[in-house]
N, C-alpha and C positions, 0 to 999 in steps of 0.2 A: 305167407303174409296175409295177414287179415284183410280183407274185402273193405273198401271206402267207406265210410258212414255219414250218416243222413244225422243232421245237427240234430241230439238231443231235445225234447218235449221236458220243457221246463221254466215254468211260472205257476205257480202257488198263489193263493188268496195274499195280497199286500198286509203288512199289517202296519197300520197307522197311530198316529202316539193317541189318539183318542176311539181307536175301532177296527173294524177291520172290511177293510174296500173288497169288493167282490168282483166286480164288473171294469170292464176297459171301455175309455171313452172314445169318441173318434179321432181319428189323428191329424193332426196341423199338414200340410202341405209340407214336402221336405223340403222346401228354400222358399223362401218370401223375398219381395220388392224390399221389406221393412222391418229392422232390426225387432228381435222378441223383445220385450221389455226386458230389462233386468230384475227389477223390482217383482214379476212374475212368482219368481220363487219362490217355496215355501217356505214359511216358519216353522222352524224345528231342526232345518239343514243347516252345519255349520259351515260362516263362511270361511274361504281360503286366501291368502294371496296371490293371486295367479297373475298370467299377463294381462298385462295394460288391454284395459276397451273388451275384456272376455270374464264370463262369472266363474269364478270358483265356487266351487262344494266340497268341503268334506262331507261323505254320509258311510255309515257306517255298515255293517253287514245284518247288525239287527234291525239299523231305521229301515231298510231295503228291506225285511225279512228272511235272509239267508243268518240266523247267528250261528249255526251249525254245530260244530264239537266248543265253542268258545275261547278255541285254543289260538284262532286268526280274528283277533277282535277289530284291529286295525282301518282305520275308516279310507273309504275309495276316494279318490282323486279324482272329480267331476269338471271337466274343462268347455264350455261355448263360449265361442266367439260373440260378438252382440250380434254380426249376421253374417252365420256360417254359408262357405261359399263350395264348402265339397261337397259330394253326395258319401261319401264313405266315412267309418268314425276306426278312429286309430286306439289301437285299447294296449295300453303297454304291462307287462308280466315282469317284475321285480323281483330280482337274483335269491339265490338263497336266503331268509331273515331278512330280507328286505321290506322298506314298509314304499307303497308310493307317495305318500306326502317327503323322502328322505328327500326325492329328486325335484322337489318343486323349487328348490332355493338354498344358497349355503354360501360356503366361503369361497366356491368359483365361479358363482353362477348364479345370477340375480333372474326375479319372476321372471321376467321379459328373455331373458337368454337360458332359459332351462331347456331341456329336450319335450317337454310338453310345451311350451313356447313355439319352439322350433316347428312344432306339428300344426296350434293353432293359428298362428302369424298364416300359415298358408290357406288359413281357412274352414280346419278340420276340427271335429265335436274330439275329445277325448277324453279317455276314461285310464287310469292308473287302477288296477284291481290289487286287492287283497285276496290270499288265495294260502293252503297249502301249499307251502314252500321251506319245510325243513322237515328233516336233515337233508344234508348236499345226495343230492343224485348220484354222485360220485361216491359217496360215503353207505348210501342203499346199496347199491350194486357191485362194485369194486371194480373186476375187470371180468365180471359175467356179460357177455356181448347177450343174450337174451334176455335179460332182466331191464335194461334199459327201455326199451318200446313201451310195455307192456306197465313198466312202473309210473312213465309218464301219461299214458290214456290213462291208467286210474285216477292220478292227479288231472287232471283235463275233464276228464268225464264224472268222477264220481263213484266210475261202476268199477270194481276191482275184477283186475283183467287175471288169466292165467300166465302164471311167471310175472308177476309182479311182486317186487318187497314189500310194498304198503299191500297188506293183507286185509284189512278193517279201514275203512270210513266211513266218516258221516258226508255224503253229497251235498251237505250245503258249502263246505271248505271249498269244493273243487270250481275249477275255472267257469267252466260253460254255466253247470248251474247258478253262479254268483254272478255272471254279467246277464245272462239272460234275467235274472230276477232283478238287475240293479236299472237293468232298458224299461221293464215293464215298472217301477216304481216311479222314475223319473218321467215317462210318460203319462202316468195318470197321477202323479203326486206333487213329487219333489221339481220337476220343470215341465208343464203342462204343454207350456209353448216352445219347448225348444227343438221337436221335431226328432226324439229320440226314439218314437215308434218305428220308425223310416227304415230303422235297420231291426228289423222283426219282420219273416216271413209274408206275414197278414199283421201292417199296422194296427188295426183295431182287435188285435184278436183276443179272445178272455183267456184271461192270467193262466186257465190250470191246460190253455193251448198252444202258448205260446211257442215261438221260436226264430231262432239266431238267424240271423240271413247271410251266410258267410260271403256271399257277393261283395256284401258291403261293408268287409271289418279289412282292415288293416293290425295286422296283430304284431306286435315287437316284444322285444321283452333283454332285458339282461342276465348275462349265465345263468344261473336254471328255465331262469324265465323266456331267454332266448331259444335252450333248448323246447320246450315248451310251443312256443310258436313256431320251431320247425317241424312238432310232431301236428301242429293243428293243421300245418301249410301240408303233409303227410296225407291225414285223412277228410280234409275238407277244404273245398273249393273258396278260396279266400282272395282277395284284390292283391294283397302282398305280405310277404311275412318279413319282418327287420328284425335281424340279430345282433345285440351288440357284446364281443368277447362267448359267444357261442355258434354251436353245441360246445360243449367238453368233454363229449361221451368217448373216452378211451379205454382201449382194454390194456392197461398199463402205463407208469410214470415215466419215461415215454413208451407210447404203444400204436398199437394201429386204430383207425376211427370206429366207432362202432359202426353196424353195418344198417341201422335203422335209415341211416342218410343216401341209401342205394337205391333207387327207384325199386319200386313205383309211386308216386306222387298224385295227389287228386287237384291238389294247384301244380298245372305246368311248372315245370324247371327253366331256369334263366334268367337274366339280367333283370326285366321287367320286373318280375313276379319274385327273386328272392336277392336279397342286399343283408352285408354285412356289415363290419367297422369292428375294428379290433386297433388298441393304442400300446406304444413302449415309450418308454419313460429314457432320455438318453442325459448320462451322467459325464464326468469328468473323466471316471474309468471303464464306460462301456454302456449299455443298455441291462435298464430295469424289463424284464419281460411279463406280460399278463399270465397268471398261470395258467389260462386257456390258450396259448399259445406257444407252440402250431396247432393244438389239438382242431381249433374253428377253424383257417383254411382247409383244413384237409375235408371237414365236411363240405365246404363251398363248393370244389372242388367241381370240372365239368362234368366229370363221371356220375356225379352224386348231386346236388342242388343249382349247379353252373348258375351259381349267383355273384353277382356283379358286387367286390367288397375292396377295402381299400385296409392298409394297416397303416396308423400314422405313428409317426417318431415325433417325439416333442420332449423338448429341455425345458419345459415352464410349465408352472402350474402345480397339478395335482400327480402328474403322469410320472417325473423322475422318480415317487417314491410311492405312490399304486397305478399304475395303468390301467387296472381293472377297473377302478369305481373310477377314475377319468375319465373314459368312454361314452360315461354316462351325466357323467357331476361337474366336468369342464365348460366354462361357456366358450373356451378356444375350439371346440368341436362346434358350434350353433350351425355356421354352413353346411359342413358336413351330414349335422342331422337333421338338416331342414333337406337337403339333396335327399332322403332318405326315403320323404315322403310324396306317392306320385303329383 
């Protein structure tokens, strides 16, 4: 098993719609007496509709500077409260083809009751990322139990690991580099005052030093993306990792877990530190099942993540006929995902 790792060094020169920033300026104090202005924001950011009394942004991977292969053009999902009251920022990872703008609002689930609601309402900055995220992990690897690890640090990091099916990338698609570049833009760009440095190593530090402070990320993510945040919770020391309808990593339709979810861990294992949520759909003749299910219990499991999760049954909604994108798209789950977050 590979040795823990030390969060990735990555922030690049910003590039701005008229130049290009070189320098980090000092950073706000991470909680104030007094709301940031909204109005703060830049011009150029577009807006979102997110919850009530919190700014939305879409920005994108080129406004940030990450445009990378072009192939995840998809703009990130920037969420503050007017005065955020947590010190940690919750950054959610979106299932396979997923975009994060899908989950900010739809036909189950209004701005105010989405699962990025559910995170700010308690106070929390959040970020929805655009990331490499197709083809299915499931469909890279089959039922090769060493392909799995090694295929998801490439996607996470950037760097193509040994035994991994993504053989070639460009590091700007990958996880770490795309939020560390989107902290560092929002920071000295896009929200000057929203206290975004906070979670970077060295708040003021210059662009080409930056780094992720995983003390203070709260990472979740949906099927791939769930899987995804259990490999970050894996190799890096993280406040909490939230899986929802993940891992899926099985060696067969049905088969046994992959064994990436076996200790050793750099975020402790347990209750505190790892939470699920997995939904079935209950019909007139039986239950609609998630196709990650049972695959994610078995990773929960105490053996393996002894994470504190719940699997819910529900007759309404969106669940009786996908459970899977339930999980995530339902506002019948809001408690559940507000519980989610510490």
């Amino acid at each position: 098993m590979s040795k823990p790792r030390t969060w990735m060094r990555w922030c690049a020169p910003i590039a701005l719609g008229l130049g290009l920033a070189m320098g980090c300026g000092a950073e706000p104090a991470v909680e104030s007496g007094t709301a940031p202005p909204v109005e703060s924001v830049q011009q150029g950011v577009t807006t979102c509709t997110g919850p009530t009394g919190a700014i939305c942004r879409f920005v994108t991977p080129a406004e940030a500077g990450t445009p990378g292969s072009g192939n995840y053009p998809d703009p990130h999902v920037v969420i503050r409260p007017a005065v955020p009251t947590k010190a940690e920022l919750v950054v959610f990872l979106p299932g396979t083809g997923g975009k994060p703008e899908n989950s900010l609002s739809g036909n189950y689930a209004d701005a105010d009751h989405s699962i990025y609601a559910s995170a700010s309402s308690k106070g929390y900055r959040v970020i929805g990322l655009t990331y490499q995220n197709s083809p299915a992990i499931g469909m890279l690897c089959g039922s090769n139990d060493g392909c799995f690890l090694p295929t998801r640090r490439t996607l996470i990091t950037g760097d193509v690991q040994p035994g991994s099916a993504v053989t070639t990338m460009n590091r700007e698609d990958a996880i770490i580099p795309r939020l560390t570049r989107l902290l560092v833009y929002l920071r000295d760009t896009g929200d000057p005052t929203g206290g975004w440095g906070s979670f970077l190593m060295n708040p003021s530090c210059i662009p080409l030093l930056c780094r992720l402070n995983p003390a203070k990320v709260i990472v979740s993510g949906h099927s791939q993306g769930g899987g995804h945040a259990g490999v970050i919770g894996k190799d890096y020391g993280v406040r909490r990792v939230v899986m929802l309808a993940s891992p899926c990593d099985a060696l067969g339709n049905p088969g046994p877990a992959a064994s990436w979810t076996l200790p050793p861990f750099t975020t402790p294992t347990g209750a505190d530190t790892y939470r699920g949520l997995i939904a079935r759909g209950q019909t007139g003749t039986g239950y609609t099942l998630d196709l990650c299910d049972p695959d994610a219990p078995r990773h929960w499991a105490p053996e393996r993540m002894n994470a504190q999760w719940s699997r819910i049954t529900s007759s309404t909604g969106l669940c009786p006929t996908d459970p899977h994108a339930c999980v995530i798209r339902d506002a019948q789950f809001f408690t559940e995902w507000q519980n989610l977050w510490p």
